[in-house]
C-alpha positions as CSV (number, residue, x, y, z in Angstrom):
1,X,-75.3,-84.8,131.8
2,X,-74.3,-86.5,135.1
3,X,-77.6,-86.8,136.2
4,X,-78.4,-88.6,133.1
5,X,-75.9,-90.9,133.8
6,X,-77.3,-91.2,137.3
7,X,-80.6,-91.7,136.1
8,X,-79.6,-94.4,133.6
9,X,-77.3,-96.4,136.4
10,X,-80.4,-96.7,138.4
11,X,-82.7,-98.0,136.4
12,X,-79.8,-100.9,135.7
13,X,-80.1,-101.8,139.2
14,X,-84.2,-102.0,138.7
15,X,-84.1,-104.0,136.2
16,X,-81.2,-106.3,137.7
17,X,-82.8,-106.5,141.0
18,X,-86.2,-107.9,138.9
19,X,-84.2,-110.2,136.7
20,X,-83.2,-112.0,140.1
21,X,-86.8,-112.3,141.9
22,X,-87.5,-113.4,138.5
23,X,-85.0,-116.2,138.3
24,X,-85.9,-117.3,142.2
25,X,-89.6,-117.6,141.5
26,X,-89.2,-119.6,138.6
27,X,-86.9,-121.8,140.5
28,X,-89.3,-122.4,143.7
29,X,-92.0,-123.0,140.7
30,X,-89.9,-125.8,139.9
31,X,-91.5,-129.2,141.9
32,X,-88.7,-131.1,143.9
33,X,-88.0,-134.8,142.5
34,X,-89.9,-137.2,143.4
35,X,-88.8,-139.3,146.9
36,X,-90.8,-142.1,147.1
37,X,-93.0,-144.4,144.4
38,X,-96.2,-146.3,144.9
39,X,-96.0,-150.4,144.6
40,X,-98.0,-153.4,146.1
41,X,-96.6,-154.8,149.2
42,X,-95.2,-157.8,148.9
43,X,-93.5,-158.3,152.5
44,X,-94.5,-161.1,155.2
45,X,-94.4,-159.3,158.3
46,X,-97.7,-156.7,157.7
47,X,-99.3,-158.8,155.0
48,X,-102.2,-159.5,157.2
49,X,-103.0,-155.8,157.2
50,X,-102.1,-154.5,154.0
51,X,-103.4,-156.6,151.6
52,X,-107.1,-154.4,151.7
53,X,-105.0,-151.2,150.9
54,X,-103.9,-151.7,147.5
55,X,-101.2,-150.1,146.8
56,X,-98.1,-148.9,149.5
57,X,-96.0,-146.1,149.2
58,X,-91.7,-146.7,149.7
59,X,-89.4,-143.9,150.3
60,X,-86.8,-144.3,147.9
61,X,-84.3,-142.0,149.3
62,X,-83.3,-144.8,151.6
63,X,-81.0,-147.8,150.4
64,X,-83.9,-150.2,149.9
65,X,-85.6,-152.0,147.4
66,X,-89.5,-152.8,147.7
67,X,-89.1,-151.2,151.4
68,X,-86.7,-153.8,152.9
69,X,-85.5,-151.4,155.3
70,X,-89.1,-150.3,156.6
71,X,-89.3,-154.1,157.0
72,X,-86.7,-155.1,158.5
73,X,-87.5,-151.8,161.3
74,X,-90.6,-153.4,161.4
75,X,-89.5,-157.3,162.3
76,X,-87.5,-155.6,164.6
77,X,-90.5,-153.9,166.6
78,X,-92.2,-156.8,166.3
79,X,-90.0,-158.9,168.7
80,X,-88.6,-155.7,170.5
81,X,-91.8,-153.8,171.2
82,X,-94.8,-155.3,170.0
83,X,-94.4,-159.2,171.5
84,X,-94.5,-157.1,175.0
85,X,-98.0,-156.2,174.3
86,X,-101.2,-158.0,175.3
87,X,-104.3,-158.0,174.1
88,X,-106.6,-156.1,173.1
89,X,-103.6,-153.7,172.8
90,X,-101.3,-156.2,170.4
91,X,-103.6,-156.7,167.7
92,X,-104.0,-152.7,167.6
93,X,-100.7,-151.8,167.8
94,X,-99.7,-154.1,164.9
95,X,-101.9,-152.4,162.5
96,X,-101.1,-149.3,163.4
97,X,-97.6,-149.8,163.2
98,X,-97.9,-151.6,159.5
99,X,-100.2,-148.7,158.5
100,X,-97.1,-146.5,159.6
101,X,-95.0,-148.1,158.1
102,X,-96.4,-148.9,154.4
103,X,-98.9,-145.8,154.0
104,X,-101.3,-145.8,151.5
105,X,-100.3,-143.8,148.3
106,X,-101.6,-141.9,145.8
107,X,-100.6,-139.5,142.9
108,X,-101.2,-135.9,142.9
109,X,-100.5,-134.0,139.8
110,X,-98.5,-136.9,138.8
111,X,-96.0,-137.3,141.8
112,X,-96.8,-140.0,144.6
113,X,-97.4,-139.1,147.8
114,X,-97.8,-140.8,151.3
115,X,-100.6,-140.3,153.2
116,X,-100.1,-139.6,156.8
117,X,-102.1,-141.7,159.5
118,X,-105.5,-141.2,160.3
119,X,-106.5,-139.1,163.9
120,X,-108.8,-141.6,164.5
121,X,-107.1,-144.6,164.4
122,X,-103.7,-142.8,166.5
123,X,-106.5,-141.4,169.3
124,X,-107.7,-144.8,169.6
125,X,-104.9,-146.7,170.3
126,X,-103.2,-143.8,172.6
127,X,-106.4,-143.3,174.5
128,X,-108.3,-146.6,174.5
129,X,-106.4,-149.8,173.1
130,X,-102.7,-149.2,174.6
131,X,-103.4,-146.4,177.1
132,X,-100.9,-147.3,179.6
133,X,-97.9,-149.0,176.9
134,X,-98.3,-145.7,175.3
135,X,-98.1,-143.3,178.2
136,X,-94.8,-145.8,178.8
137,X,-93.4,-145.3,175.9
138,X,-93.3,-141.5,175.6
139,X,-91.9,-141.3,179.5
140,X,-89.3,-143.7,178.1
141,X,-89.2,-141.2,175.1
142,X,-88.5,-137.8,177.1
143,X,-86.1,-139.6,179.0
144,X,-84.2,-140.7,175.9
145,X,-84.4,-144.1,175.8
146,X,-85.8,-145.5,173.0
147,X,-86.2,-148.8,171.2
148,X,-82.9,-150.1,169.3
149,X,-84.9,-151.4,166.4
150,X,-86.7,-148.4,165.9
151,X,-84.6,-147.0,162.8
152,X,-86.1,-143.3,161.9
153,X,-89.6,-144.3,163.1
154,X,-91.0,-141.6,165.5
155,X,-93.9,-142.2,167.5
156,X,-96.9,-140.1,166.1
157,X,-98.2,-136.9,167.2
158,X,-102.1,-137.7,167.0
159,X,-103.2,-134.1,167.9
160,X,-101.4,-133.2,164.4
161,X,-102.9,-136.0,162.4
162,X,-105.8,-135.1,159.7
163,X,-108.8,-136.8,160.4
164,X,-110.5,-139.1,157.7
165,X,-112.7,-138.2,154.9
166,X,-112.5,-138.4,150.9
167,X,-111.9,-135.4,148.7
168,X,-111.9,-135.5,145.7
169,X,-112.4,-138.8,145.4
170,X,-109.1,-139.4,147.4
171,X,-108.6,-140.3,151.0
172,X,-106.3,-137.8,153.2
173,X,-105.1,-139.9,155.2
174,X,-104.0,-143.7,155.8
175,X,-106.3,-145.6,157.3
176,X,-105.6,-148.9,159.9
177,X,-109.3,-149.2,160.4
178,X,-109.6,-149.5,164.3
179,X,-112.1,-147.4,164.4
180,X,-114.6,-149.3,161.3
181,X,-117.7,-151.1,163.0
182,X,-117.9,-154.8,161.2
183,X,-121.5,-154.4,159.6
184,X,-121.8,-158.3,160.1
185,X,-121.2,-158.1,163.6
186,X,-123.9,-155.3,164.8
187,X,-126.2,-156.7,166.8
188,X,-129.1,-155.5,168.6
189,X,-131.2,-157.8,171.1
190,X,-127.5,-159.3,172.8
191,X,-124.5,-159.6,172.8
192,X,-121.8,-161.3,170.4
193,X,-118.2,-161.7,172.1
194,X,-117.3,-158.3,173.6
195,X,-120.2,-156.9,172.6
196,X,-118.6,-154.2,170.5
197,X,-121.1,-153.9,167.7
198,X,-123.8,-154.1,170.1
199,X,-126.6,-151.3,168.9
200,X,-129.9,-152.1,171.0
201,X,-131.4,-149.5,173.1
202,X,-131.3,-151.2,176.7
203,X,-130.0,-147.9,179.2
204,X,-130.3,-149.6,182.4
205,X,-127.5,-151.4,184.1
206,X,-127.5,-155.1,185.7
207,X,-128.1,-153.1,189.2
208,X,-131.3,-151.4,188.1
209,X,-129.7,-147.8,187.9
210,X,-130.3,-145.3,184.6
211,X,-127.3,-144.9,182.3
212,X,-125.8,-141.3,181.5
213,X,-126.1,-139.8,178.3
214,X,-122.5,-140.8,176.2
215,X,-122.3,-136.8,175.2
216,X,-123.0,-135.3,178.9
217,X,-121.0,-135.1,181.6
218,X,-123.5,-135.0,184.4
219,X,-123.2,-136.7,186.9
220,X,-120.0,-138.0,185.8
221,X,-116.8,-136.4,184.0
222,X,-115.5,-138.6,181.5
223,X,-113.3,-139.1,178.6
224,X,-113.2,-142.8,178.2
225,X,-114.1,-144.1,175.9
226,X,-112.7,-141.2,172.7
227,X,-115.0,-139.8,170.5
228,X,-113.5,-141.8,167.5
229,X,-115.8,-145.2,167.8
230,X,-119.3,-144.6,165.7
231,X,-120.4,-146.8,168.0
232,X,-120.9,-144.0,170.0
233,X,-123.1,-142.2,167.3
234,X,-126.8,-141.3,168.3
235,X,-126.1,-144.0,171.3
236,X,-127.9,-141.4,173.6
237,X,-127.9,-143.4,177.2
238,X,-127.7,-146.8,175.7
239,X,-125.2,-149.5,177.0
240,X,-122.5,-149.5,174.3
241,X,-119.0,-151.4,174.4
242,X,-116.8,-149.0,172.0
243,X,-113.6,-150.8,171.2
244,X,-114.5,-153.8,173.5
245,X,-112.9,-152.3,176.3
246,X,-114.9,-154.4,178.7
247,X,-115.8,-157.9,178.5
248,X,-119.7,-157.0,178.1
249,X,-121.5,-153.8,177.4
250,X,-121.6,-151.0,180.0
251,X,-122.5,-147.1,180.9
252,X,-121.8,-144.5,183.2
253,X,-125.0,-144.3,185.4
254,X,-127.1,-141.1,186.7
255,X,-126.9,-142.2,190.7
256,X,-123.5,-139.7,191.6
257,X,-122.7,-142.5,193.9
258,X,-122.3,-145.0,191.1
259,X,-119.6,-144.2,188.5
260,X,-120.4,-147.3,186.1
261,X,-121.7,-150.5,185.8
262,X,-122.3,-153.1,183.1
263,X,-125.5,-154.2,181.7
264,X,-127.8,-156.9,182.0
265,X,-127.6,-158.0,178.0
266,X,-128.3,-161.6,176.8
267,X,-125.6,-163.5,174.6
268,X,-126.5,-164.4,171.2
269,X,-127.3,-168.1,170.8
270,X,-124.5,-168.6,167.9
271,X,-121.8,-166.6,170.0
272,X,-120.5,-169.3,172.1
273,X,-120.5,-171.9,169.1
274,X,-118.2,-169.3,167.3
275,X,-116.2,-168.8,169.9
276,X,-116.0,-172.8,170.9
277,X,-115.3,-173.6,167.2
278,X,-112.4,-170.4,167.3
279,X,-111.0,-171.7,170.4
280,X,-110.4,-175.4,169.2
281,X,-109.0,-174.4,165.8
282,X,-106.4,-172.4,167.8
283,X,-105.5,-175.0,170.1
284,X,-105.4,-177.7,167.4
285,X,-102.7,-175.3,165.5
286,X,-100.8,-175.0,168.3
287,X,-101.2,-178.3,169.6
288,X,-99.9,-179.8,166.2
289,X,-96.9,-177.1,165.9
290,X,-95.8,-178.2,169.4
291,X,-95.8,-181.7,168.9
292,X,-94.2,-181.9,165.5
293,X,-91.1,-180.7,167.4
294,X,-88.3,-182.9,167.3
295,X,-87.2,-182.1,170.9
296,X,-90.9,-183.1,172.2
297,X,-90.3,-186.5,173.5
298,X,-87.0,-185.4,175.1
299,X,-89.1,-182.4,176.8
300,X,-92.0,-185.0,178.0
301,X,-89.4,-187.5,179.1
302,X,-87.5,-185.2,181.3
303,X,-90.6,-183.0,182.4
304,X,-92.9,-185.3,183.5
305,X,-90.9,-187.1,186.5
306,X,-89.9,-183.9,188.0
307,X,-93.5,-182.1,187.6
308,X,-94.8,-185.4,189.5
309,X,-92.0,-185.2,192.3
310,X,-92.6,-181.3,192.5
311,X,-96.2,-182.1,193.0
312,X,-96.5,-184.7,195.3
313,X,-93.5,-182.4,197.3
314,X,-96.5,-179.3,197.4
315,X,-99.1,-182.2,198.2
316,X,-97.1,-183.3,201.5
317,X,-96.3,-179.2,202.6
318,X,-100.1,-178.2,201.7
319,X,-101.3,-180.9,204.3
320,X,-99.2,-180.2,207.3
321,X,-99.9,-176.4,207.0
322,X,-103.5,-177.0,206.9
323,X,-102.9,-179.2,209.7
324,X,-100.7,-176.6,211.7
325,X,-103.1,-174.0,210.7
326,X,-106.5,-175.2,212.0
327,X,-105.1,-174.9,215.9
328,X,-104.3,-170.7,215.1
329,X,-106.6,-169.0,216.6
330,X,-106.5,-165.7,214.9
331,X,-106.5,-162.3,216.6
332,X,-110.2,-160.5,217.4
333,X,-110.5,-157.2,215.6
334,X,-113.3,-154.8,217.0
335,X,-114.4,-152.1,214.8
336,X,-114.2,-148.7,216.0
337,X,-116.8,-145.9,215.3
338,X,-114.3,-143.5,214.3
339,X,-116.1,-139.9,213.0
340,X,-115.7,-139.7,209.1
341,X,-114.0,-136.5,209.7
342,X,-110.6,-138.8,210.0
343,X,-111.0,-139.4,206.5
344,X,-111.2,-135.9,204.2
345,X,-114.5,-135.5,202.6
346,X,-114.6,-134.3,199.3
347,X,-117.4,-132.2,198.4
348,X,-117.1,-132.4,194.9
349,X,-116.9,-136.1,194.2
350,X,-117.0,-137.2,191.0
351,X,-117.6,-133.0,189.7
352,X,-113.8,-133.2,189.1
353,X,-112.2,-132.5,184.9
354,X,-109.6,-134.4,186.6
355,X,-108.0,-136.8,184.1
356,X,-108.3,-140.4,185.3
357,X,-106.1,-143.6,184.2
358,X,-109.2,-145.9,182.6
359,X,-107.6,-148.7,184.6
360,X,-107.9,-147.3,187.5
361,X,-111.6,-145.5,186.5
362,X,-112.6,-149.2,186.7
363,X,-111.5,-149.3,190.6
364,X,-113.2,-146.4,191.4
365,X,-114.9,-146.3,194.9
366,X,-116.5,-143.8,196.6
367,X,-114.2,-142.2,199.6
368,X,-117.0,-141.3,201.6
369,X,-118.4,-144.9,201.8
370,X,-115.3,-146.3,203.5
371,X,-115.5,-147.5,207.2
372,X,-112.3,-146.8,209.6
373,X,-111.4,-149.7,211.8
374,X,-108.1,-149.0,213.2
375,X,-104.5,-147.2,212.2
376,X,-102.0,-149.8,211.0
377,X,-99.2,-147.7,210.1
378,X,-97.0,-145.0,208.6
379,X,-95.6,-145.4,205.0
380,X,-93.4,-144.0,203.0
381,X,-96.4,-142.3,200.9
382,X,-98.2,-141.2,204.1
383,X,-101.1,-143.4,206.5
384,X,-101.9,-146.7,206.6
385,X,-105.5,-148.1,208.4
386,X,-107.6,-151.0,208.2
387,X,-111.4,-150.4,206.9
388,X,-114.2,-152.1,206.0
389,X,-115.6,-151.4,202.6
390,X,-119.6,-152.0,201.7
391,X,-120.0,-153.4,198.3
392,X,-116.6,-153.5,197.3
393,X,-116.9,-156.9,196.0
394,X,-119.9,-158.7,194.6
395,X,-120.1,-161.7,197.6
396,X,-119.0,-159.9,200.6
397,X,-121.4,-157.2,202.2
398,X,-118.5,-155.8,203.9
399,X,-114.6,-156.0,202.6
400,X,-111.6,-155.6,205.1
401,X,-108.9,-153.8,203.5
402,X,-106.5,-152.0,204.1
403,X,-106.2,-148.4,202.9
404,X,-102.7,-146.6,201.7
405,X,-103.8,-143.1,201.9
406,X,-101.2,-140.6,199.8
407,X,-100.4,-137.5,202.4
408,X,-101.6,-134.4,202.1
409,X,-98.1,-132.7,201.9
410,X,-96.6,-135.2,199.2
411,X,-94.6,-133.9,196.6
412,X,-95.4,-133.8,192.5
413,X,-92.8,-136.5,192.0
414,X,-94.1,-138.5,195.1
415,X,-97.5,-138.2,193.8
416,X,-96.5,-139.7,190.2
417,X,-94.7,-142.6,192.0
418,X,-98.1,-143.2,194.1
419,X,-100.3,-143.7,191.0
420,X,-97.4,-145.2,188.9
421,X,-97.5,-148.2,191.5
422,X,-101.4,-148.2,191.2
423,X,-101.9,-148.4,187.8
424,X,-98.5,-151.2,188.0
425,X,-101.0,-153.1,190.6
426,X,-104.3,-153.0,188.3
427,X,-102.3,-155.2,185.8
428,X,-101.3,-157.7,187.9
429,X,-103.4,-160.5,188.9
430,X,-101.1,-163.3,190.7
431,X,-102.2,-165.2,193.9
432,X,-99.0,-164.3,195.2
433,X,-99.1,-160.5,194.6
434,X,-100.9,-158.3,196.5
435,X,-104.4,-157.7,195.0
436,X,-105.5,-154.1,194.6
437,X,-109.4,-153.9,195.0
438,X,-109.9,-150.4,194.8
439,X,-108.9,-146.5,194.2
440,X,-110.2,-143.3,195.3
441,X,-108.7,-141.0,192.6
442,X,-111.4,-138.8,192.1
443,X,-110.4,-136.0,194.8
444,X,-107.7,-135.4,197.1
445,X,-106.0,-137.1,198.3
446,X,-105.9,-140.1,196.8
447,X,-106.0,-143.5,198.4
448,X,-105.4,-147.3,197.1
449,X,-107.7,-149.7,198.5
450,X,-105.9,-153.5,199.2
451,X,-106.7,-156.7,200.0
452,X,-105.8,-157.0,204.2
453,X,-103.3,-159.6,205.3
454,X,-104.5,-160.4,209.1
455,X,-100.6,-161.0,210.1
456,X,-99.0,-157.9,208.4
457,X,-95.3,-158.2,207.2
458,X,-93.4,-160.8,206.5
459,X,-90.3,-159.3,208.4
460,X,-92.4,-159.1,211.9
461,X,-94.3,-162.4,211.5
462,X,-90.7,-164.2,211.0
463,X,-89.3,-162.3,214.1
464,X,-92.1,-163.4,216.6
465,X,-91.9,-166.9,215.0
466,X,-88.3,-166.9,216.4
467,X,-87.2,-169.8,218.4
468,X,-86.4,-167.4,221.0
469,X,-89.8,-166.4,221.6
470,X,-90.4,-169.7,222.4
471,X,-89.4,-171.3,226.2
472,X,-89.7,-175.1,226.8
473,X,-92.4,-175.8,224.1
474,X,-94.8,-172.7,225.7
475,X,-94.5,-168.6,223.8
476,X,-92.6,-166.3,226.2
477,X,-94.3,-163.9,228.2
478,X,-94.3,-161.1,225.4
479,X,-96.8,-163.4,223.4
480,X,-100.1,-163.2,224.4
481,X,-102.0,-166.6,224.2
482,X,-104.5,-165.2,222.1
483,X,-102.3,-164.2,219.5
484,X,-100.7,-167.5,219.3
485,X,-98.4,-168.0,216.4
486,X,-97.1,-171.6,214.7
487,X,-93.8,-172.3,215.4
488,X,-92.3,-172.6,211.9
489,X,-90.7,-175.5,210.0
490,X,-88.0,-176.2,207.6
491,X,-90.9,-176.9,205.2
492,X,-93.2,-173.7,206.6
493,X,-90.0,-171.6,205.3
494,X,-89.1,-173.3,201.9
495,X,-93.3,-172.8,201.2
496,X,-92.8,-169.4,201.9
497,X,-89.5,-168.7,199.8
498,X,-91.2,-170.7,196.9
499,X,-94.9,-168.4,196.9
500,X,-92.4,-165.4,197.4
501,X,-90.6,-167.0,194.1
502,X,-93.9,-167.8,192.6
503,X,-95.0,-163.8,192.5
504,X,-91.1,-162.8,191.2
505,X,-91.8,-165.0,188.4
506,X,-94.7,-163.8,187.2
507,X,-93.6,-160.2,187.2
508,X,-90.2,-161.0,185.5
509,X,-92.3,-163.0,182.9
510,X,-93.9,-159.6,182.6
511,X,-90.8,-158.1,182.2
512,X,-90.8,-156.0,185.8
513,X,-88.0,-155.6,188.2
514,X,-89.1,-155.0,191.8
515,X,-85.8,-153.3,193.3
516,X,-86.9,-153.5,196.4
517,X,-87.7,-157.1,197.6
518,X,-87.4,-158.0,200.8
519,X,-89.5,-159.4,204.1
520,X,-90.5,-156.3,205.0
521,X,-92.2,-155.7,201.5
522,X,-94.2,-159.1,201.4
523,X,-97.4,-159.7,203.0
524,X,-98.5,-162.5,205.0
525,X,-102.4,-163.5,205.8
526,X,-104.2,-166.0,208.3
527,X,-104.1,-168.9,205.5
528,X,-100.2,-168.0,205.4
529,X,-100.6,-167.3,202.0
530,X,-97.6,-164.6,201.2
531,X,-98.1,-162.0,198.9
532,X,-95.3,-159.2,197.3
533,X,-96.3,-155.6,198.0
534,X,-94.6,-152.0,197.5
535,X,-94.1,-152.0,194.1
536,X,-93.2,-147.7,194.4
537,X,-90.2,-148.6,193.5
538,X,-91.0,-151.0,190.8
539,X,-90.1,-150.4,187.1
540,X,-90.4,-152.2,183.7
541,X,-87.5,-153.2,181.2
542,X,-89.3,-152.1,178.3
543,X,-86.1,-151.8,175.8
544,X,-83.1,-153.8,177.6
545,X,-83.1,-156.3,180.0
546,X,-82.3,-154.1,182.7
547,X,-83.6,-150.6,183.9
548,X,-81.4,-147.6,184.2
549,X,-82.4,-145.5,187.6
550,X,-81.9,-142.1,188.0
551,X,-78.5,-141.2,190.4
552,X,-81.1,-139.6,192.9
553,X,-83.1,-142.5,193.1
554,X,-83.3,-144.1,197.2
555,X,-82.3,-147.4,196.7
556,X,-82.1,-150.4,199.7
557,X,-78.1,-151.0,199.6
558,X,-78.1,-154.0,201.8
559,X,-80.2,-155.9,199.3
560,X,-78.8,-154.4,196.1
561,X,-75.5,-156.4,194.0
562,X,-72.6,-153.9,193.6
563,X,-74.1,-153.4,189.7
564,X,-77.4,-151.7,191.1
565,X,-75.3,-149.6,193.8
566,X,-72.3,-148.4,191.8
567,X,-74.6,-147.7,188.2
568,X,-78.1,-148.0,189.1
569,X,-78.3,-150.9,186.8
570,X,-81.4,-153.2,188.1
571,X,-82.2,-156.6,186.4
572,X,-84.0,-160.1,186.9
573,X,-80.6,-161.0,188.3
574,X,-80.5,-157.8,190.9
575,X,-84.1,-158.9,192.3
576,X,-82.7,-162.9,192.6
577,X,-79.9,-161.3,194.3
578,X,-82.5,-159.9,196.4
579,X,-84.7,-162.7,197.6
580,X,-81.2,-164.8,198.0
């Protein structure tokens, strides 16, 4: 009898024990309530973009009705991150972002769903359209600053995005279409615009050499452009433009020697019309916007006198340097056979799966075809020498430069700050700002190719044009009379102050802080033309107005505002204080 009753208490606990599973399964066979709905759009700020997809999806578990939140997050991009952006980044970014933002929706078994973005478009704009802003943006990311507008948008994992193709009838994912070639636009005996769409088979470049095939990487390693442009399809060696990344077809060409060059590709006869008749609608808009401001004629009023007396003020300067300048005899500079064994050879140029910046791909020159004049210092990121460099640019047989060569012993985090303040230079194109001509990335180690200012820094050239050096009219004994130096007005300085102002401008306009001007970082040539260099320790106010440094950042105290020292807070204000 008890084991009866054994017997019987256990298969109670079977039977209980299945009742539950039971109860669970039918419960996780239950489908969660629905969180969002499918609508048309009928917001401003993406209706540009939208208005092709039909109908949106909107999350309804947030407060919002018709997605006024996603809009509002997205107005708030717009002005905070997107206005930041140039072209042909902007246009990329903003249909991405709208695509993001309203995905396209459909139903499945009844319940709406989102559809996430398509690999495609992400890759494109990470990797070709906004390479650099995006890179920016996840640095800004893993140091936890992020935009203040952003709401819960995350920036997209592209790697983790489904790629596009229809099942079932139905899409699976959202496309922004940055990746569709315009049918209307293909082309295939020249070139309309960019030359995007262009489809002919020309495969030689505008120097004569062979292109590379698109899907090899002999004799060049590449991963520009992504292979998410069917442009690229059964291109073989033909000149293609995917995503009009350059202003004119192009391709990576078989002499090892010669990374790429663009093509020799006539421009369709209705191009320029449609680009004339583009241009003048544009200006007429804005031309009629401007002027229907009321504050116009106050603006013109005020503007015009001082423009005039600024000009004829630049006029009267302009003349008496040229003046001043045509007695300067400047210094004789011998070249010096130096054995190529000064510079490293690399072997294995352009072998390398090294991953190159495509801004600074474009500035590629061949290390082993520089010529070494002379040493002309030591930097804080290792040598500086002058060199002559064939071919660099188009007119000149032979460049002087001046070559910033990274040392051999330089640290990960030095090495990031040495290409950081290339690929800052590559951008910027100011006659005030020190012009970077050229990169040899490809190999170790790497070196930055610059435009060479004849009378070096500013800081020396201002001490030897010290009254002191002078005695009774004649340069002291310490001067040589060849090296002869003018001996500097009020109006030399002031033209010197206001180029040195020029170059800030442009790069606060471009939201940048320097943090580091002074007259030992601005360069002066034989035209005393003054240019701002040494942007290492340059960064840009992506989010604030300011940039927060890190507490073990080197910073120049004497020139810094008590802000920058005691919270490594740096602003347009900090550099003013600066040049002041």
């Amino acid at each position: 009898m008890p084991c009866i009753g054994y017997l019987i208490m256990y298969l109670a606990l079977i039977l209980l024990h299945c009742s539950v599973l039971v109860i669970a399964e039918s419960e996780m066979s239950i489908p969660k309530p629905t969180q969002g709905y499918c609508a048309q759009y009928n917001g401003k700020i993406c209706k540009n973009y939208l208005n092709r997809t039909g109908r949106v999806w909107f999350n309804s578990s947030f407060e919002s009705a018709g997605g006024d939140l996603n809009e509002q997050i997205v107005m708030g991009l717009w002005k905070e991150m997107i206005g930041l952006l140039h072209e042909p980044c902007k246009q990329a970014a903003e249909k991405l972002l709208c695509t993001y933002a309203f995905p396209q929706c459909v139903t499945n078994n009844g319940i709406p769903m989102s559809l996430p973005l398509c690999y495609e478009d992400c890759i494109a704009v990470r990797l070709s359209f906004c390479y650099n802003d995006w890179a920016l943006i996840e640095e800004n990311k893993n140091r936890g600053i992020r935009f203040k507008s952003r709401g819960h948008f995350e920036l997209p994992n592209c790697d983790a995005l489904p790629k596009y193709e229809v099942v079932n009838g139905k899409p699976t994912c959202s496309t922004a279409g940055l990746t569709e070639i315009k049918q209307d636009e293909i082309t295939y005996d020249c070139v309309r615009g960019r030359g995007r769409y262009y489809q002919g088979t020309v495969n030689t470049t505008v120097g004569g050499l062979s292109c590379q095939r698109w899907d090899s990487k002999e004799p060049h390693a590449h991963e520009r452009p992504p292979p998410v442009f069917p442009e690229l399809n059964n291109s073989d060696n033909y000149c293609r433009n995917a995503a009009g990344e350059e202003p004119s077809p192009w391709c990576y060409t078989m002499d090892p020697n010669v990374r790429w060059q663009r093509c020799d590709i006539p421009t369709c006869a209705d191009s320029m019309q449609d680009e004339m008749s583009s241009w003048k609608t544009k200006f007429k808009s804005l031309l009629e916007q401007f002027l229907s401001q009321p504050y116009f004629i106050v603006l013109a009023v005020i503007f015009i006198p001082v423009a005039s007396m600024l000009c004829l003020i630049c006029v009267v300067c302009i003349v008496r340097l040229v003046k001043r300048n045509v007695e300067y005899v400047p210094a004789p500079s011998q070249d010096v056979n130096i054995d190529l064994s000064k510079l490293p050879c690399n072997a294995s140029y352009h072998q390398t799966d090294a991953r190159l910046n495509p801004k600074l791909e474009q500035l590629e020159f061949p290390r082993n075809d520089i010529i070494y004049v002379r040493d002309l210092g030591q930097g804080a990121f290792g040598r500086v020498f002058q060199a002559k460099a064939p071919g660099l640019l188009k007119h000149e047989e032979f460049t002087l430069v001046a070559v910033k060569m990274l040392k051999d012993e330089a640290s990960e985090y030095l090495q990031t700050d040495f290409e950081r303040e290339a690929c800052l230079l590559s951008e910027f194109d100011h006659p005030n700002i020190v012009k970077l001509l050229g990169v040899c990335a490809v190999g170790k180690p790497m070196c930055l190719l610059f435009e060479y200012m004849g009378r070096g820094d500013l800081n020396d050239f201002l001490r030897i044009c010290s009254p002191n050096n002078y005695i009774n009219g004649t340069y002291s004994s310490m001067e040589s009379s060849i090296h002869r130096v003018p001996q500097l007005s009020t109006c030399d300085l002031i033209t010197i102050a206001l180029q040195i102002a020029s170059g800030m401008v442009y790069l606060s306009d471009r939201k940048f802080v320097h943090r580091d001007l002074a007259t030992r970082n601005c360069l002066i040539n034989d035209q005393m033309v003054v240019k701002i260099a040494d942007f290492g320790l340059s960064r840009k106010m992506y989010l604030q107005d300011y940039y927060k440094g890190d507490e073990n950042d080197a910073i120049p105290v004497r020139w810094m505002p008590l802000e920058s020292i005691l919270y490594n807070k740096y602003t347009v204000e900090s550099d003013v204080w600066a040049f002041g």
